[in-house]
N, C-alpha and C positions, 0 to 999 in steps of 0.2 A: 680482545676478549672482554673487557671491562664494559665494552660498549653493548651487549647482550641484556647488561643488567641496567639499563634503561629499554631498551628495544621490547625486550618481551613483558614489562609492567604495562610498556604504553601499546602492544599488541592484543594482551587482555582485555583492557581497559575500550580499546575498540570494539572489538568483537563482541563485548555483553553492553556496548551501546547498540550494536548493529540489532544483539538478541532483542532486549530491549525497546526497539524502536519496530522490533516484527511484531514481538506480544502487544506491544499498546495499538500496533494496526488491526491485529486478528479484534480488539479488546472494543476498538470502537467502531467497526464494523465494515471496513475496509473492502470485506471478501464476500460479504453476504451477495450480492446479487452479479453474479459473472456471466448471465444468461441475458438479466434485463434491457441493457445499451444495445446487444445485437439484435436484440428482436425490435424494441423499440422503435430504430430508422424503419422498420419495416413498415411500419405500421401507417396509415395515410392519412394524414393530414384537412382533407375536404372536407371531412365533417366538422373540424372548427372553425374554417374562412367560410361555410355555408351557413353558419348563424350567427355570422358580421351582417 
């Protein structure tokens, strides 16, 4: 039982590094573009090797 009273300070202690480590992804921009990479491949490439 005594072992609880470490477990759940260092279970906290996780979980608002985990919070923590979301907000600073939302914060630096992590999520902005979730559309761009897949359309991106799409896109072709021959007009840049055409004006080498």
């Amino acid at each position: 039982m005594s072992i609880l009273l470490y477990l759940i300070p260092v279970a906290l202690f996780l979980g608002f590094l985990g919070l923590a480590a979301f907000i600073w992804s939302l914060k630096s921009g992590q999520y902005d573009d979730m559309d761009g990479a897949a359309h991106r491949i799409l896109l072709d490439d021959d007009e840049k090797n055409d004006k080498n």
